[in-house]
N, CA, C and O atoms as a GROMACS GRO file, in nm:
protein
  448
    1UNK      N    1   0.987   0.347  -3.131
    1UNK     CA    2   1.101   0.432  -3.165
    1UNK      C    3   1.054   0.536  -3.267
    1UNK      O    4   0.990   0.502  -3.367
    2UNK      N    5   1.091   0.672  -3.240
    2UNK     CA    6   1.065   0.759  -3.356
    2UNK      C    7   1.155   0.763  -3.463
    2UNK      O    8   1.273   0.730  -3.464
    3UNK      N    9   1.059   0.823  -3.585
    3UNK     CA   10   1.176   0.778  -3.722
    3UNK      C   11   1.308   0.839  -3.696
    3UNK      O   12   1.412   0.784  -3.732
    4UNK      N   13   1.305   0.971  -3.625
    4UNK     CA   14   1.480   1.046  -3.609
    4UNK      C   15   1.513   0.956  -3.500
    4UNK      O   16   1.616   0.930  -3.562
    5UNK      N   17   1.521   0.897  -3.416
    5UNK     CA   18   1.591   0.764  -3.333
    5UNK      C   19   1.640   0.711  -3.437
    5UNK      O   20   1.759   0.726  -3.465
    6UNK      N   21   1.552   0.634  -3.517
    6UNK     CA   22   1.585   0.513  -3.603
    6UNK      C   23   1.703   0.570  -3.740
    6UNK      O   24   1.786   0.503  -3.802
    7UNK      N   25   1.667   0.724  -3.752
    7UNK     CA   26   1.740   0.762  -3.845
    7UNK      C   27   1.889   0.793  -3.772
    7UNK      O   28   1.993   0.767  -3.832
    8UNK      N   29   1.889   0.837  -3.669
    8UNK     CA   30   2.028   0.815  -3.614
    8UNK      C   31   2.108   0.715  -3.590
    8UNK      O   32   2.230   0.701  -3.592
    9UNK      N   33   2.020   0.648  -3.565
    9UNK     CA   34   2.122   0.493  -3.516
    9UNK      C   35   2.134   0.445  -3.659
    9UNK      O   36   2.232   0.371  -3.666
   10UNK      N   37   2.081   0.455  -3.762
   10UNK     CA   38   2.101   0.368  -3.890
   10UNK      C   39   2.214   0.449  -4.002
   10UNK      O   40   2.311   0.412  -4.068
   11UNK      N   41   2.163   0.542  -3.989
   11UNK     CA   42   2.239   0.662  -4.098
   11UNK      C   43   2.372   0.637  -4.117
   11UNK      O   44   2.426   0.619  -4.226
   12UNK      N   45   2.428   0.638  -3.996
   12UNK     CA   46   2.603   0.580  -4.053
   12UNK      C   47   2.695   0.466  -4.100
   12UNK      O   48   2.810   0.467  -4.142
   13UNK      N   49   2.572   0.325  -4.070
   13UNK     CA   50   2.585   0.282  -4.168
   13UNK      C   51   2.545   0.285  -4.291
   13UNK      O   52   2.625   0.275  -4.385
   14UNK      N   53   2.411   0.300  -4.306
   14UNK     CA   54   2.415   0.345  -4.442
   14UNK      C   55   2.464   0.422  -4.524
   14UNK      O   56   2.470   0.392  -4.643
   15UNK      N   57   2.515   0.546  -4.471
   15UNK     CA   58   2.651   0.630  -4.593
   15UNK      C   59   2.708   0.548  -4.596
   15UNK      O   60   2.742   0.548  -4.714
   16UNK      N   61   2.772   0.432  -4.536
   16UNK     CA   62   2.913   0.321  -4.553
   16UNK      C   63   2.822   0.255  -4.692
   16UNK      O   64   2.852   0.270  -4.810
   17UNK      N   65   2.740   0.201  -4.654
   17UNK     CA   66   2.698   0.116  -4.798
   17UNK      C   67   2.697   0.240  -4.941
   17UNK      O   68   2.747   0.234  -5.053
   18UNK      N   69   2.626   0.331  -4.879
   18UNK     CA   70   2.625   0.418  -5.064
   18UNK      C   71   2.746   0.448  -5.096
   18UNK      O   72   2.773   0.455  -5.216
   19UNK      N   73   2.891   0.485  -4.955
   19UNK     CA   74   2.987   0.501  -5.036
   19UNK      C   75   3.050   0.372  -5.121
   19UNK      O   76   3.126   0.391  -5.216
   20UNK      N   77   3.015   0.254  -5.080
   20UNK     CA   78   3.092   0.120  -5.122
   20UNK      C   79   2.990   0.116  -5.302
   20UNK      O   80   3.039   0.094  -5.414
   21UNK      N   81   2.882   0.138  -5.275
   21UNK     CA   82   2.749   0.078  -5.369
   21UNK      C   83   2.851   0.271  -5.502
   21UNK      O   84   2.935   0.260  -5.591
   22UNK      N   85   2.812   0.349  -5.470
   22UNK     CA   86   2.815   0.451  -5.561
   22UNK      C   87   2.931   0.537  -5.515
   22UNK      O   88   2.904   0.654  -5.490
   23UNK      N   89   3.080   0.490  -5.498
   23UNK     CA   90   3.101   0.581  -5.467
   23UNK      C   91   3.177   0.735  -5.537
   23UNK      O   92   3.241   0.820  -5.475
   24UNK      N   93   3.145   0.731  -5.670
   24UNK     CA   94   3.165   0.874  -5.703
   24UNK      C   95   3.053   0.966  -5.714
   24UNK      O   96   3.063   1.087  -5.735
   25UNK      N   97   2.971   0.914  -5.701
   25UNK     CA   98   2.826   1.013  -5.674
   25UNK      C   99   2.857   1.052  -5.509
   25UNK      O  100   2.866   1.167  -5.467
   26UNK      N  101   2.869   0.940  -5.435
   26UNK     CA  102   2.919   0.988  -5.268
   26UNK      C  103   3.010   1.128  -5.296
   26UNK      O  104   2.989   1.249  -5.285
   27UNK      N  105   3.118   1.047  -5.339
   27UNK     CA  106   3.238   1.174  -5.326
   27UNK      C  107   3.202   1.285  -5.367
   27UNK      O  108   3.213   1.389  -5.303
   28UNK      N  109   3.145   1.270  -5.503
   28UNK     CA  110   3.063   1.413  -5.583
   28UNK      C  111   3.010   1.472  -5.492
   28UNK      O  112   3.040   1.590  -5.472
   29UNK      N  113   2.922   1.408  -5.417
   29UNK     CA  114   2.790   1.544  -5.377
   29UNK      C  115   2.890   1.578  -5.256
   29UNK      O  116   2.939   1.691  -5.260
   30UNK      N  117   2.928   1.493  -5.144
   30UNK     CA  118   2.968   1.543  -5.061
   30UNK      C  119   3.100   1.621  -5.090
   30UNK      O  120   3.124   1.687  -4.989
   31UNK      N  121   3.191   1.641  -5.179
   31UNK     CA  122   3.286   1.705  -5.200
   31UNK      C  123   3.216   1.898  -5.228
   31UNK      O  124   3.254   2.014  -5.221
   32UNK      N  125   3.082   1.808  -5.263
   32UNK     CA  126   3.039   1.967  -5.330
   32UNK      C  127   2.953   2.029  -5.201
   32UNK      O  128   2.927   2.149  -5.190
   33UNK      N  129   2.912   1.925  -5.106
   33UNK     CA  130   2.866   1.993  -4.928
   33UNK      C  131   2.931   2.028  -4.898
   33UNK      O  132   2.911   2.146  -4.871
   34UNK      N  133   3.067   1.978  -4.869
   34UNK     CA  134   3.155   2.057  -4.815
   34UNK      C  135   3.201   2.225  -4.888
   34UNK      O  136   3.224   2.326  -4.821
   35UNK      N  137   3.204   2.217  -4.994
   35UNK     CA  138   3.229   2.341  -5.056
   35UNK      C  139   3.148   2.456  -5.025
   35UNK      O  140   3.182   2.571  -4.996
   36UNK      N  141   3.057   2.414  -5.034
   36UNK     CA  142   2.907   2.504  -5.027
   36UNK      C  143   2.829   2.540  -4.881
   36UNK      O  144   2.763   2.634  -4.837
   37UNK      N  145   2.869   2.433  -4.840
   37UNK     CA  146   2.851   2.483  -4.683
   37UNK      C  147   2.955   2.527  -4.601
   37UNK      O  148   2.935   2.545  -4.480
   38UNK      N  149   3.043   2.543  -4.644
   38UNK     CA  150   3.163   2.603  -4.573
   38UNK      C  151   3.129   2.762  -4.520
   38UNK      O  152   3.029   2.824  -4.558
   39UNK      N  153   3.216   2.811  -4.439
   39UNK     CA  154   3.146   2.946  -4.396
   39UNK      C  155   3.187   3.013  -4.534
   39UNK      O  156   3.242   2.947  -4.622
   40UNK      N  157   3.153   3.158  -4.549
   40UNK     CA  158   3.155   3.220  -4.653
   40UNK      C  159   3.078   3.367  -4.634
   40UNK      O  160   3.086   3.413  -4.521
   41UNK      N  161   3.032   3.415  -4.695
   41UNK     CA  162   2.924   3.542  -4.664
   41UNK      C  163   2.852   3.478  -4.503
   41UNK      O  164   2.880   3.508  -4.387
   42UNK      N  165   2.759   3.389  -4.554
   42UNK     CA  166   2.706   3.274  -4.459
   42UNK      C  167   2.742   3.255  -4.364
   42UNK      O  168   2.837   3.199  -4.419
   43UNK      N  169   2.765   3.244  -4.258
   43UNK     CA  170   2.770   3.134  -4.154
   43UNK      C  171   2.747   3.008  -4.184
   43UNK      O  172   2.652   2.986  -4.260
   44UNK      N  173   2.813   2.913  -4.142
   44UNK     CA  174   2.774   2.768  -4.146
   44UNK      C  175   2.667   2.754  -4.104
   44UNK      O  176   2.584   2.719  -4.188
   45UNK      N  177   2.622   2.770  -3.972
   45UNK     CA  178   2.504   2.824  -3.872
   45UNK      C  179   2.409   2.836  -3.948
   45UNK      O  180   2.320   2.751  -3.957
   46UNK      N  181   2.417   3.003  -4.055
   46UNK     CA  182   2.309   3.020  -4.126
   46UNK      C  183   2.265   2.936  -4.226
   46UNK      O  184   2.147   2.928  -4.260
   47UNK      N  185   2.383   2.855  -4.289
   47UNK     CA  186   2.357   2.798  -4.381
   47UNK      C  187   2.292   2.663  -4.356
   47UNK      O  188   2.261   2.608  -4.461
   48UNK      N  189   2.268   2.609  -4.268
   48UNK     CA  190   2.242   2.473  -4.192
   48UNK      C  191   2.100   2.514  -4.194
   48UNK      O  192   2.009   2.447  -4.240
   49UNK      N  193   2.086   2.674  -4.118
   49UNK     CA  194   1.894   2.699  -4.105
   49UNK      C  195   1.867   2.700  -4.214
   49UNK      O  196   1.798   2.600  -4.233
   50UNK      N  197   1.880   2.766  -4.323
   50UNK     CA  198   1.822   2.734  -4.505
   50UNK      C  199   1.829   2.578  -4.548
   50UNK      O  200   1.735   2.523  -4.606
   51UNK      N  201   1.907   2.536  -4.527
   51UNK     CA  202   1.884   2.416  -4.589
   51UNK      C  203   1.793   2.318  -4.474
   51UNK      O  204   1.721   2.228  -4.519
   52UNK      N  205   1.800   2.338  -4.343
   52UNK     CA  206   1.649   2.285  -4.273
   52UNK      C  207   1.570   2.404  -4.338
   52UNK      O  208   1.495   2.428  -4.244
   53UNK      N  209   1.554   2.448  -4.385
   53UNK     CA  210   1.441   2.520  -4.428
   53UNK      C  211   1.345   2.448  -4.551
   53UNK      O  212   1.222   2.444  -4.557
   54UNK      N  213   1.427   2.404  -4.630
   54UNK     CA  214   1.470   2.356  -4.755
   54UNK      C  215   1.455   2.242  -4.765
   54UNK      O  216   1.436   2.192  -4.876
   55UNK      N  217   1.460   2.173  -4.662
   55UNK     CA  218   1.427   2.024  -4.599
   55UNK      C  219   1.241   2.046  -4.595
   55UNK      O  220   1.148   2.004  -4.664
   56UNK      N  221   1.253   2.116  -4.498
   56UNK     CA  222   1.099   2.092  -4.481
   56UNK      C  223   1.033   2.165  -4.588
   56UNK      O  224   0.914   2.136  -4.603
   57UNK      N  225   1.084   2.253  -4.667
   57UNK     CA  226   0.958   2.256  -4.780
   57UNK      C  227   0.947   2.152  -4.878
   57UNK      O  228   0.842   2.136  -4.940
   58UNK      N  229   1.072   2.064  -4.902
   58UNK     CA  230   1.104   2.001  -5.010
   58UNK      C  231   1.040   1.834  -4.924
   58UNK      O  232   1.046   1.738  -5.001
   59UNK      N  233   0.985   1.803  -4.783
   59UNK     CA  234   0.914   1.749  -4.724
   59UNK      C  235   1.004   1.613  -4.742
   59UNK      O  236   0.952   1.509  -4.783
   60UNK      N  237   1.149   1.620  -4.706
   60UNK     CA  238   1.246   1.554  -4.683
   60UNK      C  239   1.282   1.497  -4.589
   60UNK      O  240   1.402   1.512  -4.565
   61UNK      N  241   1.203   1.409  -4.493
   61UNK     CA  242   1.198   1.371  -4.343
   61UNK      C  243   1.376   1.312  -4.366
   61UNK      O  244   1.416   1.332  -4.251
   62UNK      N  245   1.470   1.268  -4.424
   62UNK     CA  246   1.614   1.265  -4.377
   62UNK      C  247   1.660   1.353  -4.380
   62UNK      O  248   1.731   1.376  -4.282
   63UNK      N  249   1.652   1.462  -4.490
   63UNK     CA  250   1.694   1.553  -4.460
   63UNK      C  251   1.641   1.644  -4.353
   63UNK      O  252   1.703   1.638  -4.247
   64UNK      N  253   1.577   1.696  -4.356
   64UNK     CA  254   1.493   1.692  -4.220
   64UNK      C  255   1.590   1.684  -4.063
   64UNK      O  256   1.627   1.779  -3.994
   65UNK      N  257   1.608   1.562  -4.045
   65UNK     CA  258   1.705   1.487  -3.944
   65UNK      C  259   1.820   1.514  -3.956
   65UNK      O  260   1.886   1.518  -3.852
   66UNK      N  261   1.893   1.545  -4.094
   66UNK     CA  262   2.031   1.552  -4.091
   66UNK      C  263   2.083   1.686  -4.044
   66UNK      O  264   2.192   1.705  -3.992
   67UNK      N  265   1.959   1.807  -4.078
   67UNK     CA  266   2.001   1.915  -4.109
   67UNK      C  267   1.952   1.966  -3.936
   67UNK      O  268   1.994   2.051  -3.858
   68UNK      N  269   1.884   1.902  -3.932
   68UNK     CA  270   1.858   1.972  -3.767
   68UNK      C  271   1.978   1.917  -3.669
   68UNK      O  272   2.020   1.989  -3.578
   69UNK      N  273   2.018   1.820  -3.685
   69UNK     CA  274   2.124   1.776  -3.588
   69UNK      C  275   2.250   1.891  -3.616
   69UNK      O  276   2.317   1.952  -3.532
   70UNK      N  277   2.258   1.900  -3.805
   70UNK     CA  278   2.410   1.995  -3.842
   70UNK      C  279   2.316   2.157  -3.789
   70UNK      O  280   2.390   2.247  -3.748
   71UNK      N  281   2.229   2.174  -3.790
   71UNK     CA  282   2.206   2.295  -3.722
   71UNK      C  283   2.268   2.299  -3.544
   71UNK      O  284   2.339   2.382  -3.488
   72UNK      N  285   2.209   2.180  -3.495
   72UNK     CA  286   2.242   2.210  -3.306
   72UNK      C  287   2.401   2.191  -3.324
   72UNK      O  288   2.476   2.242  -3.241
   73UNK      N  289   2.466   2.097  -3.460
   73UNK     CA  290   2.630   2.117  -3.426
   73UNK      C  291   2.690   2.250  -3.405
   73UNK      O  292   2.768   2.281  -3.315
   74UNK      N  293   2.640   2.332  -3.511
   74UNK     CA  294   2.656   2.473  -3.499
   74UNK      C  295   2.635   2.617  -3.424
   74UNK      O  296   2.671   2.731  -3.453
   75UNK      N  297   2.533   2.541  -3.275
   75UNK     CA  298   2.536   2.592  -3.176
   75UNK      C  299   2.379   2.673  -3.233
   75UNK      O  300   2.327   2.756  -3.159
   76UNK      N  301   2.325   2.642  -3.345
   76UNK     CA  302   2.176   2.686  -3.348
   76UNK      C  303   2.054   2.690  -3.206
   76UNK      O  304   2.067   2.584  -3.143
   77UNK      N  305   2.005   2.729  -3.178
   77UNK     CA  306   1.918   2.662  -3.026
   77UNK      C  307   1.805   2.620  -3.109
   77UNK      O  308   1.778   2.630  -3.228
   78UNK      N  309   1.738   2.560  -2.987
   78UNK     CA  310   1.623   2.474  -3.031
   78UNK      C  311   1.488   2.601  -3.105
   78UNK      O  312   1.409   2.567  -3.193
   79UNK      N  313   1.490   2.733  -3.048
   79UNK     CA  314   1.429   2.826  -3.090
   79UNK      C  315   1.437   2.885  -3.268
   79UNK      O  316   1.350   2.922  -3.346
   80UNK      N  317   1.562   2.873  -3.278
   80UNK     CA  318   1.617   2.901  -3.443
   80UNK      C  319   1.585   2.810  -3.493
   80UNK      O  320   1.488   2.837  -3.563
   81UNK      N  321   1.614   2.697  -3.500
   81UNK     CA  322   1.582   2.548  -3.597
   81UNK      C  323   1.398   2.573  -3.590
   81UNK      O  324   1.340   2.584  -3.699
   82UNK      N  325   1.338   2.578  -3.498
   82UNK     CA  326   1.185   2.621  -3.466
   82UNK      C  327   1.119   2.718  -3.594
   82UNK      O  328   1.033   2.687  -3.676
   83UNK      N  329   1.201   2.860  -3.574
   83UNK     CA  330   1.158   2.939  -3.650
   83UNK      C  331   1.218   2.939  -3.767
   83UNK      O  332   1.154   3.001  -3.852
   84UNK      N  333   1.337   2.884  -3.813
   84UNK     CA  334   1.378   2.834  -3.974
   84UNK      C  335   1.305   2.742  -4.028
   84UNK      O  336   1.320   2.727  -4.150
   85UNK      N  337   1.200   2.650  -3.953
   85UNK     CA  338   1.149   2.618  -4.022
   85UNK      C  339   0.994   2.653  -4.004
   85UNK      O  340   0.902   2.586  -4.051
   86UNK      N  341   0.986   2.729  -3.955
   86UNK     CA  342   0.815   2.818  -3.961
   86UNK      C  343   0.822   2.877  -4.126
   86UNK      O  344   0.744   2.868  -4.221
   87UNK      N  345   0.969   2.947  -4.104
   87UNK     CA  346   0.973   3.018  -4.259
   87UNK      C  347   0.932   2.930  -4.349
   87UNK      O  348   0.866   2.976  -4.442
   88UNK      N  349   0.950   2.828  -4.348
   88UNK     CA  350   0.948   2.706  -4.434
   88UNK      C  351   0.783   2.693  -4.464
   88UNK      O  352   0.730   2.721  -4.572
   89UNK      N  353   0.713   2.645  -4.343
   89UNK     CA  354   0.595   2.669  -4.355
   89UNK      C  355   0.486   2.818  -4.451
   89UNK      O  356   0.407   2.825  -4.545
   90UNK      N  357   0.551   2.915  -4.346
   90UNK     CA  358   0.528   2.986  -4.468
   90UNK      C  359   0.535   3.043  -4.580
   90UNK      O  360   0.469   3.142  -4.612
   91UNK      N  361   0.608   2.990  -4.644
   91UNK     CA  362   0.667   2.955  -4.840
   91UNK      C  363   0.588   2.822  -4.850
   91UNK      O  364   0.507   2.835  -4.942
   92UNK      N  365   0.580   2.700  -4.794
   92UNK     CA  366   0.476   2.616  -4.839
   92UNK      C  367   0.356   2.583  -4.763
   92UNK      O  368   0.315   2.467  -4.769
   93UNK      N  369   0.302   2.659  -4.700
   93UNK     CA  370   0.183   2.585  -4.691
   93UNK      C  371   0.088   2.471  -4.589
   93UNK      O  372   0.159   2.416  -4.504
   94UNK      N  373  -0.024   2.439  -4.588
   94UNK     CA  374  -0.011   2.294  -4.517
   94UNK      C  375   0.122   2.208  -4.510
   94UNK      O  376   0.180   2.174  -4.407
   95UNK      N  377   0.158   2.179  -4.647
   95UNK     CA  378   0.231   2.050  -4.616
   95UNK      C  379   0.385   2.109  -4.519
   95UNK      O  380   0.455   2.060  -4.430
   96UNK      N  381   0.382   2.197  -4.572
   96UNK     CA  382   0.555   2.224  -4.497
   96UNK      C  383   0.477   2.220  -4.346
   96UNK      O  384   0.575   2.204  -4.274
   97UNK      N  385   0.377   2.224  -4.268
   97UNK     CA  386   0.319   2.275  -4.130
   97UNK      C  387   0.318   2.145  -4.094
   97UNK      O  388   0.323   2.110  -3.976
   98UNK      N  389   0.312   2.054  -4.207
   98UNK     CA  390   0.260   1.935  -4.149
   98UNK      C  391   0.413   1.784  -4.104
   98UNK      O  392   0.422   1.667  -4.067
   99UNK      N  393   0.506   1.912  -4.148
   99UNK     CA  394   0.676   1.858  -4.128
   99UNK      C  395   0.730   1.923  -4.019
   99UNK      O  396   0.851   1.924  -3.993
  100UNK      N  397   0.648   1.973  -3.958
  100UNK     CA  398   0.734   2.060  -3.811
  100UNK      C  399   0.725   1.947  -3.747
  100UNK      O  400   0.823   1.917  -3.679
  101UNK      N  401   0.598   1.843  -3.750
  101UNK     CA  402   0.630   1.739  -3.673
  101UNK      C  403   0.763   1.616  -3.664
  101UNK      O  404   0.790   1.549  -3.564
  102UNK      N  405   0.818   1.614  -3.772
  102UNK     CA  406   0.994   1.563  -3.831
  102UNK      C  407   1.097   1.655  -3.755
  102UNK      O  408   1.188   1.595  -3.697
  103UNK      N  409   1.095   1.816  -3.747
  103UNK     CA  410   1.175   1.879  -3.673
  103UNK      C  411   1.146   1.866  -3.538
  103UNK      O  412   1.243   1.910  -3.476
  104UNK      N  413   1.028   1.813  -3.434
  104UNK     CA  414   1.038   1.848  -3.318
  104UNK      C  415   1.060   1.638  -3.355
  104UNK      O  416   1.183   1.632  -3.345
  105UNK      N  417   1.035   1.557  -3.372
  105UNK     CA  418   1.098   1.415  -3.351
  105UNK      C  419   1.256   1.449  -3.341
  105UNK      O  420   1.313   1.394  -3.246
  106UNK      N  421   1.313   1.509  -3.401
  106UNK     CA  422   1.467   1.506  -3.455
  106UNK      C  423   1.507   1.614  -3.270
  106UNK      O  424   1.567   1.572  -3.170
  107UNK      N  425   1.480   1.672  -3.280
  107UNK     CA  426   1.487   1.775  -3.141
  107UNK      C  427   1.494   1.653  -3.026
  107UNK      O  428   1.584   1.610  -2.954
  108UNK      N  429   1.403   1.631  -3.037
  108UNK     CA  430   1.374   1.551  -2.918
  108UNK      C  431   1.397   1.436  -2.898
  108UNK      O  432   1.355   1.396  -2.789
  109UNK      N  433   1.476   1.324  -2.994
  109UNK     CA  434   1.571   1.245  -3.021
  109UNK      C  435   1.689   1.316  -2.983
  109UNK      O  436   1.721   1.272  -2.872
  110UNK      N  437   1.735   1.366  -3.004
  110UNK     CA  438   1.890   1.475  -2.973
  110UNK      C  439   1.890   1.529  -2.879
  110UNK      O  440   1.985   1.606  -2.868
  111UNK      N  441   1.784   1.524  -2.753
  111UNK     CA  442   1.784   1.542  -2.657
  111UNK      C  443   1.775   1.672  -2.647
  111UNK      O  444   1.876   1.713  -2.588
  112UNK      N  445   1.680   1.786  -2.684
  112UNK     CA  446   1.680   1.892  -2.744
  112UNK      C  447   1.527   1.956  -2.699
  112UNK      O  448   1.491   2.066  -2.742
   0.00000   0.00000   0.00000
């Protein structure tokens, strides 16, 4: 099984445990995702490719997974999520090049 398989099938329970284990840090951050990712100047769309962007420089394999799935929610194609995170690569480097492999697992788990 690849880690974005395993991260899909597991992920929703686990927000259930951090909201039970922490949940005003839950509510916090996500009260403040929702704020911030809301459309705005932005697109939701756009804002989903920066933060997969942001994922892979910051070499965040969940985030990574989370943000590529909220990218294809937003009707991103598999080509945009591709090149949002090339950008990524080039602001970091080897290591961000070496996380495209996390965006095409997550793709291709999602049937993508």
């Amino acid at each position: 099984m690849s880690n974005a398989k395993e991260y899909y099938s597991k992920m929703p329970a686990m927000m259930e445990q951090m909201k039970k284990a922490a949940p005003s840090v839950f509510d916090g951050f996500f009260g403040m995702f929702g704020k911030i990712m809301a459309a705005g100047a932005c697109s939701v769309k756009e804002k989903e490719l920066i933060a997969l962007g942001i994922a892979v420089h910051a070499k965040c394999e969940p985030c990574i997974f989370a943000h590529v799935k909220k990218c294809l929610d937003t009707g991103a194609t598999r080509e945009q999520i591709i090149e949002a995170a090339s950008v990524a690569v080039m602001m970091g480097g080897g290591p961000g090049f070496m996380h495209i492999s996390a965006v095409l697992d997550a793709l291709e788990a999602l049937g993508k």
